[in-house]
VOFIVO-833778 format. One record per residue: residue in one letter; x, y, z of N, C-alpha, C in turn. Coordinates in steps of 0.05 Angstrom, whole numbers, padded with zeros to 5 digits, always signed. Layout:
<sites>
AXYZXYZXYZ/...
</sites>
This chain:
<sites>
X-01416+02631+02958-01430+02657+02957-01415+02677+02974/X-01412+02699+02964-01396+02720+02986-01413+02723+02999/X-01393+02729+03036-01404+02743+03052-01412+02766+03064/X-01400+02783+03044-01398+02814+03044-01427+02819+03044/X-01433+02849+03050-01458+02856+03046-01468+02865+03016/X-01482+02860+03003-01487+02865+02973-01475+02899+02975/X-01467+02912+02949-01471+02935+02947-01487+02947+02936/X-01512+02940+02924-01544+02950+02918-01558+02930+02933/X-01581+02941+02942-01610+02929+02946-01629+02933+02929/X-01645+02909+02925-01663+02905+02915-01688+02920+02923/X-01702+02942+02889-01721+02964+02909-01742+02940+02890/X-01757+02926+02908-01777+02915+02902-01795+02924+02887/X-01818+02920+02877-01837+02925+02853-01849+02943+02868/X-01871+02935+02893-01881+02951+02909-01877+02976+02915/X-01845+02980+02922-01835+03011+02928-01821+03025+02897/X-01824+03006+02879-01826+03025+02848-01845+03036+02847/X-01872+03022+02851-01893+03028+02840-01902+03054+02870/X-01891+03053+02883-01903+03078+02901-01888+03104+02899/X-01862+03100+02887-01842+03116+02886-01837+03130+02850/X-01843+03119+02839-01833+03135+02813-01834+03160+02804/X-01819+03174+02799-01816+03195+02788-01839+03215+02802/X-01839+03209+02835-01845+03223+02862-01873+03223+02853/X-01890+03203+02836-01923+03205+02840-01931+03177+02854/X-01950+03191+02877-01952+03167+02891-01980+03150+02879/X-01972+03122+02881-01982+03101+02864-02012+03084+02880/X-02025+03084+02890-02046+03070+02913-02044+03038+02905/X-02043+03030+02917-02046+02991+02914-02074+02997+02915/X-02079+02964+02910-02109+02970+02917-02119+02965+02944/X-02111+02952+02966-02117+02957+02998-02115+02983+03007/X-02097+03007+02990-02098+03027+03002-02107+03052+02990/X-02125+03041+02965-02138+03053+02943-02170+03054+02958/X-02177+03032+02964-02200+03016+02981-02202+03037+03010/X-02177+03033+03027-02181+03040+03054-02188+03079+03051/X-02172+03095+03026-02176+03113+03017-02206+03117+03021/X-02220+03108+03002-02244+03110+02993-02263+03104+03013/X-02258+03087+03030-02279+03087+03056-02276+03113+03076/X-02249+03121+03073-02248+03149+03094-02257+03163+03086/X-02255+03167+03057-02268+03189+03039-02304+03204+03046/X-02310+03169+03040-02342+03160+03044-02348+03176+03079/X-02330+03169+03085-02341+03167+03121-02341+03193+03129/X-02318+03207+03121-02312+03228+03126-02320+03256+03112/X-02340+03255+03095-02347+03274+03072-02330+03290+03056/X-02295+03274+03056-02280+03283+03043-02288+03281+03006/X-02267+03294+02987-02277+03288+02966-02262+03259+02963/X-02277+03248+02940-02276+03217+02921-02241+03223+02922/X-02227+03195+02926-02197+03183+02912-02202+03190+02883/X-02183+03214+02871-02175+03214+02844-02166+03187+02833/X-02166+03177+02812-02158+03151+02798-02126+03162+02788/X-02110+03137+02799-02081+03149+02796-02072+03142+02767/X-02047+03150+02754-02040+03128+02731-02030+03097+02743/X-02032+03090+02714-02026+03057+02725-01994+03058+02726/X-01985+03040+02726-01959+03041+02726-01941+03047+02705/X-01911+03048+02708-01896+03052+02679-01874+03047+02682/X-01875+03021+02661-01856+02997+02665-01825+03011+02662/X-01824+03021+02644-01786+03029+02639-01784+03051+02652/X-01792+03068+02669-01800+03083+02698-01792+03056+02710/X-01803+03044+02727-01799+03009+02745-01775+03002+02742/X-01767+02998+02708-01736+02984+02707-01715+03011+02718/X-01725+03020+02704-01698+03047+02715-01692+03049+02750/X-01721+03049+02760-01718+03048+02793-01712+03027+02806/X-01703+03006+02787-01699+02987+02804-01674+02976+02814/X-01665+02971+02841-01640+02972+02841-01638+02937+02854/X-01624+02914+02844-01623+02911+02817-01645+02908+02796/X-01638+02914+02775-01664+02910+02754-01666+02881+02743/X-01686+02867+02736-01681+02845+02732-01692+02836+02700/X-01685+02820+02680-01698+02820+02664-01693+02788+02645/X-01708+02774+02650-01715+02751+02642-01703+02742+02615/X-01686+02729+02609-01661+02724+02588-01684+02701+02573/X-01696+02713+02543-01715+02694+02538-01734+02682+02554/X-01744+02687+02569-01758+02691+02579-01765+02669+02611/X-01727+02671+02617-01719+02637+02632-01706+02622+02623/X-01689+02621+02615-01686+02594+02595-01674+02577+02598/X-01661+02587+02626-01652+02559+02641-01670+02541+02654/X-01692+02553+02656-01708+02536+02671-01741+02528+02661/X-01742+02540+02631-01770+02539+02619-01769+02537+02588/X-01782+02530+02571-01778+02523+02543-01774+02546+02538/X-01754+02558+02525-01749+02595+02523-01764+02605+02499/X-01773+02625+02513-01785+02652+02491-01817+02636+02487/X-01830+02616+02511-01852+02609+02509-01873+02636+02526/X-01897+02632+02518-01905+02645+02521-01917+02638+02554/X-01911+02609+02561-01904+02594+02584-01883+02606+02611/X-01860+02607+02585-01832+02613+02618-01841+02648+02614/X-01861+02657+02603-01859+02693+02608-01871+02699+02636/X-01898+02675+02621-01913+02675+02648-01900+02670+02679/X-01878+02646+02674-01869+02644+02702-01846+02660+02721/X-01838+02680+02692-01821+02699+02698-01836+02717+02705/X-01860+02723+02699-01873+02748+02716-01883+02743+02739/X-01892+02712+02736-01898+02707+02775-01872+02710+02797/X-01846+02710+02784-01831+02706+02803-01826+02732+02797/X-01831+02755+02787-01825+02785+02802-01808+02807+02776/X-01800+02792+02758-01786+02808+02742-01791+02828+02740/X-01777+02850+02728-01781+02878+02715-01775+02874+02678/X-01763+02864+02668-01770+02860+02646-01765+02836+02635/X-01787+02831+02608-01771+02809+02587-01750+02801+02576/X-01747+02797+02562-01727+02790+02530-01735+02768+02517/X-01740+02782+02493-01745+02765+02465-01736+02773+02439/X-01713+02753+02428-01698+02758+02399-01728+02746+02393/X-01722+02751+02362-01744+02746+02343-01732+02742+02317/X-01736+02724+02303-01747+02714+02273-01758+02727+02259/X-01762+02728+02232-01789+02727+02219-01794+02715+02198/X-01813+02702+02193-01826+02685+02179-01835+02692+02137/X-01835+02677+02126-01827+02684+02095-01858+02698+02092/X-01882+02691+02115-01910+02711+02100-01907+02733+02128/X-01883+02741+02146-01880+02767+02149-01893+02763+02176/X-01890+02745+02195-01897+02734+02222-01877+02734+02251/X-01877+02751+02250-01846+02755+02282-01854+02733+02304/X-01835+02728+02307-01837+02707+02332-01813+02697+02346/X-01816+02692+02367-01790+02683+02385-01772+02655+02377/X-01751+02672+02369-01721+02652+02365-01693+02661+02365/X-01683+02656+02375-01655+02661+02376-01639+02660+02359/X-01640+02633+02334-01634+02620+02315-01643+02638+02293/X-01624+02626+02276-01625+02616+02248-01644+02606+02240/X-01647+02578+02249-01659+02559+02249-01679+02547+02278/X-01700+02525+02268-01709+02519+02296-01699+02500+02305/X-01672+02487+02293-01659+02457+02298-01653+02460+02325/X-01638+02485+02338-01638+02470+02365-01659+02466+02386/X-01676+02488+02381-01699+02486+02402-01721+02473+02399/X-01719+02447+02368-01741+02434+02367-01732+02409+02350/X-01704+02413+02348-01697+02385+02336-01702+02382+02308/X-01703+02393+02299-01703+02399+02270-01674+02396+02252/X-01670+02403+02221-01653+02398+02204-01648+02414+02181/X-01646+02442+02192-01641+02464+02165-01661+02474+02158/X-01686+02478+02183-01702+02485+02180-01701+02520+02175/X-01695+02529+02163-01690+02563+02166-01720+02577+02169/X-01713+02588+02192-01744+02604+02202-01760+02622+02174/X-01731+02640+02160-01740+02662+02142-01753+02644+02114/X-01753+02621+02110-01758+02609+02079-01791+02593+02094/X-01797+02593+02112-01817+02581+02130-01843+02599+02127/X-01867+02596+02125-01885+02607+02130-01892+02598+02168/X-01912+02621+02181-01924+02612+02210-01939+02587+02218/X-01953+02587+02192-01968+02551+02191-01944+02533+02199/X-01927+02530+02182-01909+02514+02182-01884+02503+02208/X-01879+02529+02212-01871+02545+02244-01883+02527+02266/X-01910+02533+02265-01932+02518+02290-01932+02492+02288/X-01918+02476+02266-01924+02449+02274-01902+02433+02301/X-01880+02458+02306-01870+02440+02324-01867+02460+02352/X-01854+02447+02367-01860+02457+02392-01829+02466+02403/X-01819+02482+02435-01802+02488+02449-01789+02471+02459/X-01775+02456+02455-01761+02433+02476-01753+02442+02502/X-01757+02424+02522-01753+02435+02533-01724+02415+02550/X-01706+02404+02532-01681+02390+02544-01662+02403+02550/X-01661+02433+02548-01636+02452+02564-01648+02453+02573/X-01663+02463+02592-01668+02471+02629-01656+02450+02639/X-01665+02460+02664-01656+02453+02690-01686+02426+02689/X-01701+02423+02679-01725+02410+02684-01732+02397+02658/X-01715+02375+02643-01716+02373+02614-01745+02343+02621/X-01756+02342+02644-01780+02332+02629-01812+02345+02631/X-01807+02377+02630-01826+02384+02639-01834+02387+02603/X-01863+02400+02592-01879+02393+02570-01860+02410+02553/X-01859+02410+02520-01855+02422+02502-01880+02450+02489/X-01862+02465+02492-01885+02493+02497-01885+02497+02468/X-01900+02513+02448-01911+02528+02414-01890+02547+02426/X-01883+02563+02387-01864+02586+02393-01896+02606+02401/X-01878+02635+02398-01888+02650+02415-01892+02678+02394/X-01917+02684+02383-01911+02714+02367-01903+02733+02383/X-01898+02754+02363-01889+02778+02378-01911+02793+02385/X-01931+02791+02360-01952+02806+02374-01966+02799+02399/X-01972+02774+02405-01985+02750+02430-01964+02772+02450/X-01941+02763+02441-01917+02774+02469-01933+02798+02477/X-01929+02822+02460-01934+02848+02466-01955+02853+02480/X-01980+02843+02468-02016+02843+02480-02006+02837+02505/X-01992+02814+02516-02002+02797+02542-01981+02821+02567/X-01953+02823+02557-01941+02828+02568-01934+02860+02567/X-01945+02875+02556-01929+02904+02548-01940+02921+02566/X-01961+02924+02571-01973+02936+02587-01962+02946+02615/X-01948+02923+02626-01945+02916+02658-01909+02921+02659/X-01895+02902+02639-01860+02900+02633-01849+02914+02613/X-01832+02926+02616-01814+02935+02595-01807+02904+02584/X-01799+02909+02547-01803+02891+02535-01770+02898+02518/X-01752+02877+02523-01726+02878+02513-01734+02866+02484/X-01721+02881+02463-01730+02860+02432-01706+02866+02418/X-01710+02844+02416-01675+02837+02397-01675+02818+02369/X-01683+02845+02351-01685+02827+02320-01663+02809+02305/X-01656+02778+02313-01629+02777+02304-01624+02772+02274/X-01630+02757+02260-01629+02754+02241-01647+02759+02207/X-01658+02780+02216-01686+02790+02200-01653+02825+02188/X-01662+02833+02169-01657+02862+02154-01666+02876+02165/X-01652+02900+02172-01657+02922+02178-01682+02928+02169/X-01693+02931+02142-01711+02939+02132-01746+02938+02146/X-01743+02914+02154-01764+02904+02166-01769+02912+02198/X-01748+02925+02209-01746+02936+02238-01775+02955+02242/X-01785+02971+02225-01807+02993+02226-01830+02970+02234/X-01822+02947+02223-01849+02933+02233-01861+02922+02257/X-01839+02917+02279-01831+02914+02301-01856+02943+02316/X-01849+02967+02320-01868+02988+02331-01892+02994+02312/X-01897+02987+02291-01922+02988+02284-01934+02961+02296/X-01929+02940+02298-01941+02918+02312-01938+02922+02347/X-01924+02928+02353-01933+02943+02386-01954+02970+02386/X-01953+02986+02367-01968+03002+02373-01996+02992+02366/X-02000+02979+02353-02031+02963+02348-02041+02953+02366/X-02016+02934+02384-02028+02913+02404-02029+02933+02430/X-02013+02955+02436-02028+02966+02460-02035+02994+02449/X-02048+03008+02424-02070+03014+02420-02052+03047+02429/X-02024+03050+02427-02012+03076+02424-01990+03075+02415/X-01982+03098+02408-01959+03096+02387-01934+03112+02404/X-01935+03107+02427-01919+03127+02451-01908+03097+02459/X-01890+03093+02447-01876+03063+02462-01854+03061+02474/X-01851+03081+02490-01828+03089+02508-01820+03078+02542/X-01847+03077+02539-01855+03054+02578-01855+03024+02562/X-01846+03021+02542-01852+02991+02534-01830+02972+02524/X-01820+02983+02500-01797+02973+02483-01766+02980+02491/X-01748+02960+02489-01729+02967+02505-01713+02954+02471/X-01698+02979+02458-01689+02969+02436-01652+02949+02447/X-01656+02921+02437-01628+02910+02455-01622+02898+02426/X-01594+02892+02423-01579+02874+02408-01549+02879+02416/X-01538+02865+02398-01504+02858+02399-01500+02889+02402/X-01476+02898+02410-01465+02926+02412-01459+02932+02396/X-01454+02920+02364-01453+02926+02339-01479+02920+02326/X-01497+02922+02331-01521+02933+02315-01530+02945+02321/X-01529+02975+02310-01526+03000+02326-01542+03018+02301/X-01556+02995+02277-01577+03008+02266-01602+03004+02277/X-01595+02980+02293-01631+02971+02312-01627+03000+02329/X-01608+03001+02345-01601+03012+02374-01607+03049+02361/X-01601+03058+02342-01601+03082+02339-01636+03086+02328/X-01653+03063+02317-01673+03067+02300-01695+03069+02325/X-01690+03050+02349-01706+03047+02376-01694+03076+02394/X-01673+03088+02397-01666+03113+02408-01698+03144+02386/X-01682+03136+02370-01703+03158+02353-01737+03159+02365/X-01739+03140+02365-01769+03130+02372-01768+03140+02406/X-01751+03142+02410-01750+03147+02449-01752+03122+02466/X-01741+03102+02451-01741+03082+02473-01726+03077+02485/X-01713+03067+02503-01689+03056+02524-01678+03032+02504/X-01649+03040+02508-01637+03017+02482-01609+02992+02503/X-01611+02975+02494-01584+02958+02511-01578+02945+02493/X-01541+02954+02491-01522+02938+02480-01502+02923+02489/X-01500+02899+02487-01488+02880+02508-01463+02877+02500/X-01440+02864+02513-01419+02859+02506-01401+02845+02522/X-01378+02829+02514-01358+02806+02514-01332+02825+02532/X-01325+02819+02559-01291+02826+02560-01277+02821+02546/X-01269+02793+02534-01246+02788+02514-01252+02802+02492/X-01275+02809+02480-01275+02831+02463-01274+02859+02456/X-01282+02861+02483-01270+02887+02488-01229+02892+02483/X-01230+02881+02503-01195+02863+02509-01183+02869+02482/X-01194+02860+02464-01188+02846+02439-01185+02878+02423/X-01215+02885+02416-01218+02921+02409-01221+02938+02421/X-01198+02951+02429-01208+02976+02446-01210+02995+02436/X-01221+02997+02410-01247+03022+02406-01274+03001+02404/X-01278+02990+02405-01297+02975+02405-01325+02988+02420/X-01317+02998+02450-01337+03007+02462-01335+03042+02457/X-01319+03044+02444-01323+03075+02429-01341+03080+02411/X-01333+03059+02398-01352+03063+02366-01371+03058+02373/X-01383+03045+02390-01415+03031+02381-01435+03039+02416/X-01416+03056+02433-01439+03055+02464-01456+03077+02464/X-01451+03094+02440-01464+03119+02435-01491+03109+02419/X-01501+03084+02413-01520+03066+02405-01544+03066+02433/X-01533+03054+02453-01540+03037+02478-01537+03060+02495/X-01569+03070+02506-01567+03081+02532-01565+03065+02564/X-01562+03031+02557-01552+03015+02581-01540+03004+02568/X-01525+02992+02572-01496+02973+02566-01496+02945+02590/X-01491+02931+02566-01492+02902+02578-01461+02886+02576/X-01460+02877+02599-01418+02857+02597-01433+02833+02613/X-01411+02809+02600-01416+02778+02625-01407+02792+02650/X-01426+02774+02663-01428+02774+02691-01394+02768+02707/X-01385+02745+02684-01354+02741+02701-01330+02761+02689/X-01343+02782+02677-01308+02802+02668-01301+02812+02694/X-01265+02813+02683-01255+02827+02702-01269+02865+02712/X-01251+02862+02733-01268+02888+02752-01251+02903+02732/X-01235+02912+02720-01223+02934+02712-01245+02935+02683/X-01257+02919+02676-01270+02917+02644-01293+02931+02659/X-01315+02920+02683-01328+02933+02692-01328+02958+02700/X-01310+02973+02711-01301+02993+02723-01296+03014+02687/X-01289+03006+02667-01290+03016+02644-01315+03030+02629/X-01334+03012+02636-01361+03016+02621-01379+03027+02644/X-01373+03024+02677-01389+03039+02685-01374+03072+02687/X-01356+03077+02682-01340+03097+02668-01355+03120+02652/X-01376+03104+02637-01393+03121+02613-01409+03136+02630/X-01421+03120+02651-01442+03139+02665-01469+03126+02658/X-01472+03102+02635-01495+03091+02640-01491+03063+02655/X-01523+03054+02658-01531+03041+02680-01521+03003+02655/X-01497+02993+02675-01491+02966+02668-01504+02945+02677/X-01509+02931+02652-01526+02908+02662-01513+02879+02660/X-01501+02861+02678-01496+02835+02676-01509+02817+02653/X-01496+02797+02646-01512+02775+02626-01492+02753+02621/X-01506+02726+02623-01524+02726+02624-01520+02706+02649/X-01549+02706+02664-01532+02705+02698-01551+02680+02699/X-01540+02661+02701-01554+02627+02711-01555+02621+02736/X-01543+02637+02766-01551+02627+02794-01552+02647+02812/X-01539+02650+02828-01551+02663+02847-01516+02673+02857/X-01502+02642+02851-01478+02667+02851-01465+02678+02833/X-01475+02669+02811-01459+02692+02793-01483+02721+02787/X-01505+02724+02801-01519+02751+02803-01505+02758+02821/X-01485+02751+02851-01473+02754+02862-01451+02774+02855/X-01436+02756+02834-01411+02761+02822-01418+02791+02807/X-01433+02795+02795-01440+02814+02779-01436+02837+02801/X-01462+02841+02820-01473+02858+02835-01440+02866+02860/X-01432+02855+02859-01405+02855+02872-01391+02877+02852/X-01382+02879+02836-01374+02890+02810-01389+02915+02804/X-01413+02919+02817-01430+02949+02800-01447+02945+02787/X-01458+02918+02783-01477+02912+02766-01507+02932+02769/X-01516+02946+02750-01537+02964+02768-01576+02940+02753/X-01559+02923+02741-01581+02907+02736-01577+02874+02728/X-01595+02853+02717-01580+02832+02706-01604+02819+02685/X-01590+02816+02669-01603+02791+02648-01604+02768+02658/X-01621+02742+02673-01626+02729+02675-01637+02701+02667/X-01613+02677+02660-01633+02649+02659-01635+02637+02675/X-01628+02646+02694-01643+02615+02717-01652+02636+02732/X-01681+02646+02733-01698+02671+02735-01710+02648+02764/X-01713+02624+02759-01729+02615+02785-01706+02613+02812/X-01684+02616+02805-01660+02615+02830-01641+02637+02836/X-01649+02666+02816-01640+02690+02828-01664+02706+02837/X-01683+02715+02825-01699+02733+02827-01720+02729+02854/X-01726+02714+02860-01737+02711+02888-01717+02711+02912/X-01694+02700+02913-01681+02701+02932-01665+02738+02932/X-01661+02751+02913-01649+02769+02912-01676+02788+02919/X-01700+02785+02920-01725+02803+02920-01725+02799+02953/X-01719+02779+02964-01718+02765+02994-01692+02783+03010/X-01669+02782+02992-01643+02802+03007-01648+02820+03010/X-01661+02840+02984-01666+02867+02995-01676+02879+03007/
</sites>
């Protein structure tokens, strides 16, 4: 692990939430202590503040952190399980690619298929109805913990309800048509009950799908397009053609400093990926990293919430 001093600190949740976009936020100990001076003092009643606002949070956060499936080094990924344990350990946002199902059911997968995350055999998610879907479960033999339980996949809508509210929500349609993308924000806007999904959805995919990335821009959401040094390396118009998609931009954590030094060049905010310990969030944040995609979310994100 280097010994250098990081070059960002970590602005904890706490001083997002007191600091955003200069409106001050009350916890509730100091929402409480408010309201008794109020009482005591015949001042007027504590106004009720807004609640918080998650992609406000990610933006202020220096580093930002955002849960790669939702853990996946360390939890059956894209369960509705490792979200939960990624939000006890402090994240600022999700991530969940998504599927969809042949009666029109979004749900968390990375795949094609569910063969690797459940042991299956050509099972193709799109020819599948959700019944069918539910009969098997998350393995959980990639982590770091391959005998902890096998977790159910995870809808998108379940995702959204539980989690939208509080996290910016990274969504990455991989293998579904364009066509079907409109369905994606009509099913968030149902489950939190507005159609302003700009503190919520964070439109992400490959740096060449830049019909998701331009269709989630329109809508006003915060968009991330990730990308490969050797591919870059490889095309150098590569990040020409397609970063005008992505208002954050995503590179691995181990490219060279000159590939880094390129893309923070644009002027938006780069995000590492995908970061499995503590020193390669190291490696990144050394480099400019102004955020990171995270799977081993239980061995960076607390200790880096601890540095800052």
């Amino acid at each position: 692990m280097p010994s250098s001093p990081r070059p960002r600190a970590r602005v904890d949740r706490r001083t997002v939430l007191l600091g955003v976009g200069g409106v001050a936020v009350l916890g509730a100990v100091g929402a409480g202590v408010a309201l008794r001076t109020a009482r005591t003092s015949g001042e007027a009643q504590v106004t009720p503040t807004a609640p918080p606002r998650p992609a406000d949070a990610l933006r202020a956060a220096r580093p930002a952190t955002v849960a790669h499936r939702g853990g996946s080094r360390d939890w059956p990924e894209m369960s509705l399980y490792a979200y939960r344990q990624s939000v006890a350990a402090g994240v600022d946002a999700l991530e969940m690619s998504l599927s969809r199902t042949s009666d029109g059911v979004w749900f968390g997968l990375h795949d094609e298929t569910l063969d690797r995350t459940s042991g299956t055999s050509g099972f193709v998610a799109a020819e599948h109805t959700w019944s069918e879907v539910q009969r098997y479960r998350i393995s959980a033999a990639g982590t770091t913990d391959p005998g902890q339980s096998d977790q159910p996949y995870a809808r998108f809508d379940e995702f959204v309800r539980e989690f939208g509210r509080d996290h910016a929500l990274f969504v990455d349609p991989k293998y579904v048509g364009a066509d079907f993308y409109p369905e994606l924000f009509e099913i968030a806007r149902t489950q939190l009950g507005t159609a302003d999904l700009t503190q919520t959805l964070v439109g992400k995919g490959y740096c060449t799908q830049t019909e998701w990335g331009d269709l989630a821009s329109a809508r006003g959401c915060e968009t991330w397009g990730y990308y490969y040094a050797d591919e870059l390396a490889g095309d150098p118009e590569l990040l020409t053609r397609t970063s005008g998609s992505w208002s954050l931009l995503g590179l691995d954590w181990s490219a060279p400093a000159d590939t880094w030094s390129t893309l923070a060049a644009t002027g938006k905010p780069v995000y590492g990926h995908i970061v499995p310990d503590l020193d390669a969030a190291h490696t990144a944040l050394d480099q400019g990293a102004d955020g990171l995609v995270v799977s081993g979310v239980a061995d960076v994100v607390g200790p880096l919430t601890t540095e800052g």
